[in-house]
N, C-alpha and C positions, 0 to 999 in steps of 0.2 A: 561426462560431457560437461564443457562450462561453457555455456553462453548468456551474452548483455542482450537486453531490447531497451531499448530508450524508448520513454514516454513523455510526451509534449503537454503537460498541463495549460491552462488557458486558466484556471480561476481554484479558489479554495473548494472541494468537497470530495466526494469518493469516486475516485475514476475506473470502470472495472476493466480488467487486464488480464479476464481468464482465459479467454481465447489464445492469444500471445503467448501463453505459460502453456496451456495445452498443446499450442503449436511445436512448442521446445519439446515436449514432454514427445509429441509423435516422431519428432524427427531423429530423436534420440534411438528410437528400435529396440528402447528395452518394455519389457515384460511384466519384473516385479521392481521395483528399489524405492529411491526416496528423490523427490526434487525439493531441493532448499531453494530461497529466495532470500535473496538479499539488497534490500535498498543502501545506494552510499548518497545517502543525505542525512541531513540531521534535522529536516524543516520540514519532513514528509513523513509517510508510516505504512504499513503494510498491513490489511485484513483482510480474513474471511467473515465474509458476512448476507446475508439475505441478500440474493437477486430478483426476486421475483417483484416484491412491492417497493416502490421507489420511496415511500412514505417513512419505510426504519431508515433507509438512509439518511434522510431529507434531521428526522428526528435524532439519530444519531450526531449529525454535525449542529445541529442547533444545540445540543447539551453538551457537548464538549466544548463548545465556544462561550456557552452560562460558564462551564466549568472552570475555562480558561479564558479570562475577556483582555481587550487590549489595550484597557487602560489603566492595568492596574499600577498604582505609584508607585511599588516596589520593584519594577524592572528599572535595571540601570543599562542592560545590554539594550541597544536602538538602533544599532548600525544601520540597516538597511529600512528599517523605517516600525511604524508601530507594531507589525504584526511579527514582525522576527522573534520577538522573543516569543510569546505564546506560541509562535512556531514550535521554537526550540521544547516547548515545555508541554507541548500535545505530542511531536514525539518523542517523548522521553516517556509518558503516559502509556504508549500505547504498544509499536513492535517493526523495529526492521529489516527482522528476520519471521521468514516462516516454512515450515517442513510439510511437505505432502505427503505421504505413500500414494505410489503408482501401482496400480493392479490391474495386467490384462493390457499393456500399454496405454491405462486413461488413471489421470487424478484421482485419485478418493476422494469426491467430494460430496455432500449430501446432495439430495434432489434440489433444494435451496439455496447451496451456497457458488458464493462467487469470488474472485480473488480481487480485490480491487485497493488501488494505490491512493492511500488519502492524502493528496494535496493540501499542507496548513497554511500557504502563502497566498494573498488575496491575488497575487498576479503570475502564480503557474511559473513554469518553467519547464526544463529540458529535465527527467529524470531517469536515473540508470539502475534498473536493476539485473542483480545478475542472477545466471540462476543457474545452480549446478545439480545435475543429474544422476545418479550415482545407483548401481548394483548393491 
């Protein structure tokens, strides 16, 4: 099975989108396989990561942004404005592609984790992941 769900971001930070994935994952009707995800952006990223405390999160994007900040003088790419580049170079950092095994028709996923779509552009956008389901 291959299906898109679009996500409407509103602001930079980690948006979670396990629901929507689990949703794919029910409708699908299988048992065991694997669900891939796939982001097509290059200014966005894909993890698994703690759902429970909002606080790694929170801590999570404040060090990737120390990591990657937007003013550094060596970006010459500024198209769309200061943050595009370090867009560009937090996903490239991180992943936008990710694999699940499915068991029992539900995600493998720890008690704590969650799938969530990290937005690197301070003003969001429409994004599309796709996610193919597979025996």
């Amino acid at each position: 099975m291959l299906k898109q769900i679009v996500v409407t971001t509103r602001q930079q930070g980690l948006h979670e989108v396990t629901q929507e994935i689990e949703a794919a994952v029910r409708s699908a009707g299988l048992r065991e396989g694997l669900c891939t995800l796939f982001l097509r952006h290059t200014s966005a990223s894909l993890l698994i990561q703690e759902n429970a405390d909002p606080s790694a999160r929170r801590d999570l994007e404040r060090w990737l942004n120390r990591l990657v900040p937007e003013d550094d003088p060596l970006y010459t790419h500024r198209t769309e404005g200061p943050d595009d580049m370090p867009a560009h170079i937090k996903s490239a950092l991180t992943a936008v592609t990710l694999s699940i095994p499915i068991n029992d028709g539900r995600l493998v996923l720890g008690t704590w984790q969650g799938v969530y779509l990290w937005e690197h552009r301070h003003c969001g956008g429409r994004r599309e992941v796709v996610i193919h389901i597979a025996a």
